[in-house]
N, C-alpha and C positions, 0 to 999 in steps of 0.2 A: 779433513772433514770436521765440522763444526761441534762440540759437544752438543748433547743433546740429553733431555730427561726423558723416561719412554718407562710408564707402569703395566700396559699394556699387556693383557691376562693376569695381573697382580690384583687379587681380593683382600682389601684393607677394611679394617674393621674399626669403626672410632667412637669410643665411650664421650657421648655430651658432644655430636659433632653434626647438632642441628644446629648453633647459634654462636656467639662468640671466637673467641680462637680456634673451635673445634669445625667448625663453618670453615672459617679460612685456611685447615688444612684439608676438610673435607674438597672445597674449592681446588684448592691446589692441585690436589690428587685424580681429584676425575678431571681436571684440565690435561693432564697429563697421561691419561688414560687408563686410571686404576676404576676397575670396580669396585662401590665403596659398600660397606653396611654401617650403620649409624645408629647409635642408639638412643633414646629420650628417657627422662623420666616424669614428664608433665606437661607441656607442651608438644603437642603430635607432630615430629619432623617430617612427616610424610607428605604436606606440600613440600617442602626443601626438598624432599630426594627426587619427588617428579619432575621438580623445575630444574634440578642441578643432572638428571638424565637427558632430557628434552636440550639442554643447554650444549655439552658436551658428551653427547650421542654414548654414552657409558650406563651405566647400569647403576642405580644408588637406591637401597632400600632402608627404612627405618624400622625399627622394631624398639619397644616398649620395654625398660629393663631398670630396674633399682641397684644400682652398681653396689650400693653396700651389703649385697644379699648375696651369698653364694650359689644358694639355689636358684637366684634369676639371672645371676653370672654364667654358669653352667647350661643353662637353657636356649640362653642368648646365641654363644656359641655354637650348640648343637641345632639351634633353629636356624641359625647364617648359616653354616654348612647345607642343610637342606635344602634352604630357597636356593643358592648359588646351584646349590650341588657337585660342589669342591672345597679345600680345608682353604681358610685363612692361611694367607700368606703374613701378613703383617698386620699386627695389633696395636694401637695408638690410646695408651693411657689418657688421656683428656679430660674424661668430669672429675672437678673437682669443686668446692664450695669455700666460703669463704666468710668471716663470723667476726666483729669488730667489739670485742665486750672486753672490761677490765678482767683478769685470771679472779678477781676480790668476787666478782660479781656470776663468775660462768657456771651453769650447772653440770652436773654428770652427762645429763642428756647430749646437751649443747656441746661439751668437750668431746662427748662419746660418737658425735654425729659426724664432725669435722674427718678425725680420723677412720671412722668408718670408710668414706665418702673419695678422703685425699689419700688415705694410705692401706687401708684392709681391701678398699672394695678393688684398686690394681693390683694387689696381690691373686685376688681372686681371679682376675681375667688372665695372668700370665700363666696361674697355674690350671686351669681351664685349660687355656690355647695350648701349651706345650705337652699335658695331657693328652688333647687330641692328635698332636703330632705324632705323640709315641705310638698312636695306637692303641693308648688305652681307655677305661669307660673316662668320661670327663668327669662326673659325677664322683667326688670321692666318698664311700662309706667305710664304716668297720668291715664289712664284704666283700671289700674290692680287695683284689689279688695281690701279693707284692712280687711283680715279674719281676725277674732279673732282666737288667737290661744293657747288660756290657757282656762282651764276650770271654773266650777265654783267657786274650792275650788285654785286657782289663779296658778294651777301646770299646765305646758305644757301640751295640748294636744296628743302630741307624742313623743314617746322617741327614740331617737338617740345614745344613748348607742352604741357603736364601729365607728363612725364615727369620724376623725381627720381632724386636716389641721395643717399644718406646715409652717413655714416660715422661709423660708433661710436667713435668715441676716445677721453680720458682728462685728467683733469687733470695725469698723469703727464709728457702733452706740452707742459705751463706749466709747471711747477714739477720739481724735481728729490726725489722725493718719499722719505722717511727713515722710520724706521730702517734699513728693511730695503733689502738692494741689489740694484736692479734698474736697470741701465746701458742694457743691451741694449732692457728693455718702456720705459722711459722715453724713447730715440731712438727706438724706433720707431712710437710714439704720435704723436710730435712729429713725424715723417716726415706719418704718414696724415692727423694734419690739416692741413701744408700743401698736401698731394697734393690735398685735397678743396678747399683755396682755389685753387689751380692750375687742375684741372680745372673749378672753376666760371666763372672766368674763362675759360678756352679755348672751350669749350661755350654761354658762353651766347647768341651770336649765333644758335642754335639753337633757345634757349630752353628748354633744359634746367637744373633747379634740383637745385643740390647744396651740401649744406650740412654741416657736423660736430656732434655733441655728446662734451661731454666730461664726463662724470659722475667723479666724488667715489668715495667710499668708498662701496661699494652691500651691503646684506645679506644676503652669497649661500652657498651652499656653503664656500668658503675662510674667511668670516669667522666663519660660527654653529661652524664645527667645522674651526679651526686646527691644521697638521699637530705642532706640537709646543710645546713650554713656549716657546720662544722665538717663536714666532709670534702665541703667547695672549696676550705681554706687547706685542708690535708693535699690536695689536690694540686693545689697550687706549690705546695713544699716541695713535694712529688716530682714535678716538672722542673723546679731548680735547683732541684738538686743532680738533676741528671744530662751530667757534663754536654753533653750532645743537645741539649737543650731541647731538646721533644719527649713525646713517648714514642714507642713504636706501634707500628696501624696493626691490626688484626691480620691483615694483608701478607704485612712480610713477615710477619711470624710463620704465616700459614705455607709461603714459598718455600722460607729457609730450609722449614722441615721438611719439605719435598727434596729440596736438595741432600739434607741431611740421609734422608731415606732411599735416595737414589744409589742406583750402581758408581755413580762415579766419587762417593761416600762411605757413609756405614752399609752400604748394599753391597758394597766390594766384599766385605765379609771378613775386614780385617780390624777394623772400629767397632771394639767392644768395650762396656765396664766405663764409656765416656761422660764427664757431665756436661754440655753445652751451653757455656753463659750467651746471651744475647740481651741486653741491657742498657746500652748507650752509653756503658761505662760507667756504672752509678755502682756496681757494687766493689769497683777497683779503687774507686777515688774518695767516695764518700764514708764509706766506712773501713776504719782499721783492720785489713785482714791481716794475715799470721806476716806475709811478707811485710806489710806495708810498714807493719808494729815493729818489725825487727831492723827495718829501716832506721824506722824512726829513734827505737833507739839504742843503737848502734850511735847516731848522728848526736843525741844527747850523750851520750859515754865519752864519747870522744870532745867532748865539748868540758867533761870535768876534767878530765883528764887534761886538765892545766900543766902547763911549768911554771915552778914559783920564782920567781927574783932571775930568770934568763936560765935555772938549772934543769937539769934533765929528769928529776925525779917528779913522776904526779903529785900534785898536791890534792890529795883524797884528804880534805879536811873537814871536820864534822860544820864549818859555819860554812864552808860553800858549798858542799852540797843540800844542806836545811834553803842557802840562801837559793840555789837552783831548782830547786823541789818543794820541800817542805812549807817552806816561806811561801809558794807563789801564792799569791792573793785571788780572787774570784775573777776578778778581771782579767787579771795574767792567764786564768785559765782558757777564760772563753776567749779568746785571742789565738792560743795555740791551736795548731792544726787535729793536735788529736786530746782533746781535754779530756776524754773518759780513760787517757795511761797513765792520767794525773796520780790517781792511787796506788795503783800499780806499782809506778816509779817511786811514790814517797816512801812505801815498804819495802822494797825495793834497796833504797837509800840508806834504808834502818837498820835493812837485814847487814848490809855491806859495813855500817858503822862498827854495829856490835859484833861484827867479825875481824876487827882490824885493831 
């Protein structure tokens, strides 16, 4: 019998999943038969849920909600419940915003917005959803109760078996990603997906599955229609840098994670605490991660690590390694494959000198 994806009585809830990549998993999901709730916070998605019911005969409503608010976090929630009238199965971290200023130039506001937006405001909806899981008020105050909620033999009282949450993030939060400056979306990226390795491990004595993806350069509104001549050239970086030589469509972001979120995936209930790159390979190739860098030098080590005159002992001498390192000139540098270990390597070389 053929694989098959089947959401089918599953009520998925997606923050920002009128337009952009949240569109395309909203898409995915009710092609596949989940009923969806969707939320906006300025644009009314409520044509999109009409047209995307009417399409694939599902049920998709929109409701109005400020993600970086917890008391519209919280409401959101207890309003999907009601219209459905059944809990949320699965939560789909999604809005998030994105701010292009020099760190010399950002204000409190502006820093303070980002992470509201990319990283407080999905804490808010995980702790909302799994709240109403437990049973208890979603709403948290100084008055709410602190139930015990494991038994005697120290196992959760309830089991949450088919419940997820997902978190949209970035390859932003690997890599530090250029030309253009974004300090603030790049911490905050990097926040939400340890939050979602955090929270998967806290939760999954529950047995609750939570997982991240972290998608590449996607082809959305900012990219087909860049706000200005210096955006169009970033744009272009962008795209050649990324070995696979495209971006990726809105499209198959929006599939993947249908897959991702499927039984035959993290819906098994065995894939938790994951982070999912999807990128074209731009964050494996382009920038030095911890592997690549250990690679690399590992392959310079062994490169001083001469024999002098046909003899077996290293010639760790202070003018070949200055003349391998230290020495390299500006050209030499930008020629090598990873020119920002330049510094690195030449302290590195100094540390190793003065110890020898």
């Amino acid at each position: 019998m053929p694989l098959s994806i089947d959401f089918s009585g599953k009520l998925v809830l997606i923050t920002g999943g009128g337009r952009g990549i949240g569109l395309a998993i909203t898409e995915a999901l009710a092609e596949a038969g989940a009923d969806i709730a969707i939320s906006y916070t300025s644009t009314d998605a409520t044509p999109v849920a009409t047209q995307l019911s009417s399409k694939h005969g599902v049920t998709v409503k929109a409701f109005k909600c400020n993600v970086d608010s917890s008391a519209e976090i919280d409401k959101l929630v207890g309003d999907v419940q009601e219209a459905f009238g059944r809990e949320v199965d699965i939560g789909v971290n999604n809005a998030g915003i994105a701010l292009w200023q020099s760190s010399i130039h950002m204000t409190d506001n502006q820093f303070d917005s980002i992470f509201r937006t990319n990283t407080t405001g999905p804490y808010y909806l995980s702790r909302a959803l799994m709240r109403s899981w437990l049973g208890l008020p979603i709403s948290l105050s100084s008055s709410s109760p602190e139930l015990n909620l494991t038994a005697d033999d120290g196992q959760p009282k309830k089991n949450l078996k088919g419940k997820q949450i997902l978190f949209v993030s970035s390859i932003s939060g690997l890599v530090a990603m250029t030309p253009q400056y974004q300090a603030a979306y790049n911490a905050s990226k990097a926040g939400v997906t340890m939050l979602a390795k955090s929270l998967a491990a806290e939760w999954a004595p529950y047995e609750v599955v939570i997982n991240s993806v972290s998608p590449g350069y996607v082809s959305t509104d900012m990219i087909a229609n860049p706000p200005d001549e210096q955006a169009r050239g970033w744009v272009k970086v962008w795209e050649e840098r990324t070995p696979i030589g495209r971006f990726a469509s809105a499209e198959e972001i929006g599939k993947f994670i249908a897959v991702l979120l499927s039984q035959h995936a993290a819906g098994a209930g065995f894939m938790t605490g994951s982070d999912v790159v999807i990128d074209g390979g731009e964050s494996r190739t382009v920038y030095p991660g911890r592997v690549s860098l250990l690679m690399f030098l590992r392959s310079m080590t062994q490169d001083i690590l001469c024999t002098e005159r046909g003899g077996e002992q290293p010639c760790w001498t202070d003018a070949y390694v200055k003349r391998r390192f230290v020495g390299c000139n500006e050209d030499c540098r930008q020629k090598m494959m990873y020119p920002t270990a330049i510094p690195f390597l030449e302290r590195a070389a100094e540390c190793f000198m003065d110890s020898v």
